[in-house]
GUSE-349325 format. One line per field, with one value per residue (C-alpha): x, y, z. Coordinates in steps of 0.1 Angstrom, whole numbers, plus 5000, padded with zeros to 4 digits. Layout:
! residues N
xx = c(X, ...);
yy = c(Y, ...);
zz = c(Z, ...);
***
This chain:
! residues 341
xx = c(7259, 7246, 7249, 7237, 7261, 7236, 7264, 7244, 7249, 7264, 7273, 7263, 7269, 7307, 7316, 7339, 7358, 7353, 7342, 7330, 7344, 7313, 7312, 7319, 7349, 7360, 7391, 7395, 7435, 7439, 7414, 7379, 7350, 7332, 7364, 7365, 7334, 7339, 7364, 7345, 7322, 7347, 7358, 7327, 7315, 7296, 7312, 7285, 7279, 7259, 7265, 7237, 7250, 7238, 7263, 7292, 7289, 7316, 7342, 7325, 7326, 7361, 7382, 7365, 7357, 7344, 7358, 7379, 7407, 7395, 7384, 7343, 7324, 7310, 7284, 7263, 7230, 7228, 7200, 7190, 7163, 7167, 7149, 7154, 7172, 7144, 7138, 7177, 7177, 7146, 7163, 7187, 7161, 7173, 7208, 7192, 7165, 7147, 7177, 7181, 7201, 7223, 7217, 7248, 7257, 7286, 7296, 7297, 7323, 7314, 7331, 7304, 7301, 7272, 7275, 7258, 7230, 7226, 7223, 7199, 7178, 7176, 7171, 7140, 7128, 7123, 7111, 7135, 7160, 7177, 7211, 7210, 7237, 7238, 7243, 7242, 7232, 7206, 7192, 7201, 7189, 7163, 7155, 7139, 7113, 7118, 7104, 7122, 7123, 7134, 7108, 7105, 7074, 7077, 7104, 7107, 7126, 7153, 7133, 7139, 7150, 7113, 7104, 7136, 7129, 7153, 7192, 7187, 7195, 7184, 7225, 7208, 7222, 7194, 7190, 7154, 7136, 7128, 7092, 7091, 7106, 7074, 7059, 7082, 7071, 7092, 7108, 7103, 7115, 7108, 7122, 7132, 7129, 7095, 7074, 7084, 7091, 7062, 7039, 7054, 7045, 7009, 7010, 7021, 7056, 7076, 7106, 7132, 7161, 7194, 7217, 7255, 7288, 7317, 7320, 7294, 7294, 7274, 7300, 7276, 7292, 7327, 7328, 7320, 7346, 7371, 7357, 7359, 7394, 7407, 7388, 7403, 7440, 7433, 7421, 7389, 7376, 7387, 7396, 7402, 7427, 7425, 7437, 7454, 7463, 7488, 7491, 7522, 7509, 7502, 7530, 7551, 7579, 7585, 7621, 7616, 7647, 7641, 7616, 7604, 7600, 7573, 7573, 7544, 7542, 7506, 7507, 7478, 7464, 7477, 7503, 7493, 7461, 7456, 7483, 7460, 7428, 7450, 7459, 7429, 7415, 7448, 7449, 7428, 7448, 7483, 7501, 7532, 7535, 7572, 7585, 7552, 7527, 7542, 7523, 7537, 7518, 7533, 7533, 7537, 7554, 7534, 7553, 7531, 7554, 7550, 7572, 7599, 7597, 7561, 7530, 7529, 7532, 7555, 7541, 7560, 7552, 7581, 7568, 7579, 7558, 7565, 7523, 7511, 7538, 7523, 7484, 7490, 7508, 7482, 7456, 7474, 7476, 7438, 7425, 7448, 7436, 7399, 7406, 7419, 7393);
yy = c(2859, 2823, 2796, 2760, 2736, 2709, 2685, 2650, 2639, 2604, 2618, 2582, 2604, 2610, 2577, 2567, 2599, 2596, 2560, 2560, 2593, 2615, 2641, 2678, 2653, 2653, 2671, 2704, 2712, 2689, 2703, 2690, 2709, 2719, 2729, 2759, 2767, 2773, 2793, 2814, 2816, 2829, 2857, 2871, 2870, 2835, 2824, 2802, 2770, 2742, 2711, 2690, 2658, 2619, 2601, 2590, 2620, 2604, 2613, 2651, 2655, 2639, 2661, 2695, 2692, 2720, 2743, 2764, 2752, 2765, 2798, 2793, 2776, 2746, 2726, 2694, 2677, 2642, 2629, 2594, 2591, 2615, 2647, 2663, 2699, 2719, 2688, 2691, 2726, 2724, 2697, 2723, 2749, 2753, 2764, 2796, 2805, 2839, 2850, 2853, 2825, 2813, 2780, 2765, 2735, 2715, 2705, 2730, 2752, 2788, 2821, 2844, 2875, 2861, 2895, 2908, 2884, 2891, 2931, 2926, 2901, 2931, 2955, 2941, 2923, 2894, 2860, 2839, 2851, 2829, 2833, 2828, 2822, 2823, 2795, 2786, 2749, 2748, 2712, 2700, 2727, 2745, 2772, 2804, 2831, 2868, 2902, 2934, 2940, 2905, 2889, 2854, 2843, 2809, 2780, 2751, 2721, 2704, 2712, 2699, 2726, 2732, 2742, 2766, 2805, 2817, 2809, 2822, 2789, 2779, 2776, 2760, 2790, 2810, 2835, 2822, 2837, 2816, 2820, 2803, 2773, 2765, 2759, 2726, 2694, 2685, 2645, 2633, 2644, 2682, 2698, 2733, 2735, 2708, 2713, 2745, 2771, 2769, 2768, 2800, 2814, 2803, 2815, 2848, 2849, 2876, 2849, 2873, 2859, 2881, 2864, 2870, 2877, 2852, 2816, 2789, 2749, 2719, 2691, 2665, 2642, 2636, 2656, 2682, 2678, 2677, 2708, 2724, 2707, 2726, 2757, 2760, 2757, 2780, 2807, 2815, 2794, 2820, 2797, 2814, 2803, 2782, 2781, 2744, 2760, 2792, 2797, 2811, 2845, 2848, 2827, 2856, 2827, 2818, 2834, 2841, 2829, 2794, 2768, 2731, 2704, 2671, 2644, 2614, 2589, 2577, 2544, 2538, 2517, 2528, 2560, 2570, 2569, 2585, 2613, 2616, 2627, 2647, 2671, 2676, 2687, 2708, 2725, 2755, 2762, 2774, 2739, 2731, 2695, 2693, 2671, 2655, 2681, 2714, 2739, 2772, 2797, 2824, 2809, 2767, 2749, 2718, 2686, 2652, 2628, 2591, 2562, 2552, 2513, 2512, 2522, 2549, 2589, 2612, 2644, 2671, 2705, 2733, 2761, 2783, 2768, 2734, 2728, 2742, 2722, 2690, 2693, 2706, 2675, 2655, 2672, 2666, 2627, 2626, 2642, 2615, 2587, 2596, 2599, 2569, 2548);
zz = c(3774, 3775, 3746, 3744, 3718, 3704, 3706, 3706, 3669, 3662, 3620, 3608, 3571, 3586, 3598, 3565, 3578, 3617, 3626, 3661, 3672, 3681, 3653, 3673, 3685, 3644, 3638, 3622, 3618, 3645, 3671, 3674, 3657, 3694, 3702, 3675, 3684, 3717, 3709, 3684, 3711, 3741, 3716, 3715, 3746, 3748, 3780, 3798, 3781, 3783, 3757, 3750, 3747, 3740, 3717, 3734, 3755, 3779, 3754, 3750, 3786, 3790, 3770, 3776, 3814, 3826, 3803, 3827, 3800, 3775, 3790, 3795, 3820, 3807, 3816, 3799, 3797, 3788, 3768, 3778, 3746, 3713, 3718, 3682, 3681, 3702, 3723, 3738, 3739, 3763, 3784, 3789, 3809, 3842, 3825, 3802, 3828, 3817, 3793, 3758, 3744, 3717, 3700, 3677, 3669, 3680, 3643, 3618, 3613, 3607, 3613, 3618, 3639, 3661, 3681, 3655, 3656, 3691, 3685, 3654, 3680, 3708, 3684, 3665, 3701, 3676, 3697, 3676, 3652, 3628, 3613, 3572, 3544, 3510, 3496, 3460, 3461, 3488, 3487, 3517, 3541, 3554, 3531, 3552, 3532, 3541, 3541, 3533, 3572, 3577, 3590, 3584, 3563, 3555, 3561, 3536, 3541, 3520, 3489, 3452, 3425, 3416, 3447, 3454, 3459, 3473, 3482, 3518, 3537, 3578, 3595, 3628, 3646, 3667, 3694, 3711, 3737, 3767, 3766, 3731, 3745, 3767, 3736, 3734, 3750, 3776, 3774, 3741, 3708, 3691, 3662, 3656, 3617, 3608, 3645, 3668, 3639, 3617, 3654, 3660, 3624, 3631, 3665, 3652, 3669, 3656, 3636, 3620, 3593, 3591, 3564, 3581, 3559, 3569, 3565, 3573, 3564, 3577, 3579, 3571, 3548, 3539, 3509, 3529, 3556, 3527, 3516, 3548, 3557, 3526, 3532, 3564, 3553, 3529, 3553, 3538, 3572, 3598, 3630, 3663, 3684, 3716, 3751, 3740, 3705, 3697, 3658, 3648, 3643, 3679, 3694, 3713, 3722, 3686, 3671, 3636, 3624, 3638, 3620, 3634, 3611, 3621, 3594, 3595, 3576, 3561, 3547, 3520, 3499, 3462, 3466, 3429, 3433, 3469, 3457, 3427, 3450, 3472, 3442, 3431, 3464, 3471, 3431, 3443, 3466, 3447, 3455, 3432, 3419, 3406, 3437, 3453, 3466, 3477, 3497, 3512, 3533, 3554, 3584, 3574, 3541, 3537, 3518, 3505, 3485, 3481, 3496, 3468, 3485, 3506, 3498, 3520, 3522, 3540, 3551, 3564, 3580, 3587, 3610, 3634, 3659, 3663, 3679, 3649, 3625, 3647, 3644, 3607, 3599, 3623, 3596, 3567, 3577, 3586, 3553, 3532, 3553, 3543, 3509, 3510, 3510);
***
């Protein structure tokens, strides 16, 4: 099965947290965010890719080659001028041909079973269908309107509370029929949400919404990246694991008897006060607070305290596998460094 990443976006609303990294470079426990989504991808049978790239696609392009690391094959298109979400997808014709296709983006973090998406799609030999979530403060999406049988009636953007119906929100993750996809003008910019969807209502495509169980978050600000940061070591963010990444759980070579400690130190601008945000973002999570911030899982103990002379913070990770002990501490260090702003 095919999939096109809509990996373009420059995150102007992330740059406190990621400055001028592209955001699907961001990290997420110490991998970027395209890269746990190709692995999400790869487990579910989404091995041809092509990445639809502009911003610093260079450094896109550099790090994931063509993908034979990371078990897909992986190609790109570059866009020299925007092209809006259905305007890159176009661009990327000659790479989905006459197939069905799935459409993701390269910067949210979900968890979903998009196999099921795909089987729903065949099923109801829908033209488009669009993946939904619940979501209980809906503002900033598209909100989608459906029928008993699923079938999308109307779509309303980022609306204000007066004009919310329904909780059902737009993820940006579609399977698309090629043949919609001439309805896009080729070479200049075309949206999926305000232009091609509501043509294919009034055309009288047949637009179908399935909400999906699992996890879903647009990491579109830094509030949100915290959120997801935290949701993530918490496990209610199911990542997968990568070819350049073996969690503990699945690490054959590691002897449980043996653990590898990694210590960093973050230096900040006020210890109290940066300790201060760290708690409250780690309280939901069962952390102790009777030496520093304590956090124990099964498979990593997690250890912030402040400098007694500098104003910096040790972390420290203890695992049984010293790559995840590393990119957990690497995490750790890149979540207090936002915070402390």
């Amino acid at each position: 099965m095919k999939a096109v990443i809509m990996a373009g976006g420059e995150g102007r609303r992330l740059k406190a947290v990621s400055g001028d990294t592209p955001k699907p470079m961001v990290k997420l426990l110490g991998r970027p965010m395209m890269e746990h989504i190709i692995a999400l991808l790869r487990s579910q049978g989404f091995s041809d890719i092509c990445a639809a790239v502009k911003y610093r696609a260079e450094d896109i392009i550099d790090y994931f080659g063509d993908g034979n690391d990371f078990g897909v094959n992986l190609s790109y298109k570059t866009e020299r001028e925007a092209l809006g979400t259905a305007g890159s997808v176009k661009n990327c014709a000659d790479f989905y041909g006459d197939e069905d296709f799935l459409v993701i983006s390269g910067d949210a973090a979900c968890d979903f079973d998009l196999r099921e998406l795909m089987q729903a799609h065949r099923e109801n030999h829908a033209d488009v269908s669009i993946a939904l979530y619940r979501n209980p403060e809906p503002l900033s999406y598209g909100l989608a309107i459906t029928d008993e049988q699923g079938l999308i009636q109307a779509f309303i953007e980022k609306p204000q509370w007066s004009r919310v119906v329904t909780d059902l929100v737009n993820t940006g993750i579609y399977i698309i029929s090629p043949k919609v996809m001439d309805l896009v003008p080729a070479g200049r910019a075309f949206d999926f949400g305000n232009e091609l969807f509501p043509m294919l209502l009034e055309k009288g495509y047949k637009l179908m919404g399935f909400p999906l169980d699992g996890y879903w978050c647009d990491v579109g600000n830094p509030l949100s990246y915290y959120k997801c940061c935290v949701d993530a070591l918490e496990g209610r963010l199911k990542v997968q694991p990568g070819d350049k990444f073996t969690p503990p759980a699945l690490a054959d070579e590691a002897d449980e008897d043996e653990s590898c400690s990694v210590s960093l130190d973050c230096p900040c601008k006020s210890r109290a006060q940066l300790m201060g945000a760290l708690s409250e973002a780690l309280l939901s999570m069962g952390a102790d607070y009777s030496d520093g911030i304590r956090l124990s899982r099964p498979h990593f103990k997690l250890h912030i305290s402040p400098s007694v002379k500098n104003s910096q913070l040790r972390i420290a990770v203890t695992s049984q596998n010293e790559e995840y002990a590393k990119s957990l501490a690497l995490s750790a260090k890149e979540l207090a460094e936002a915070f402390d702003l």
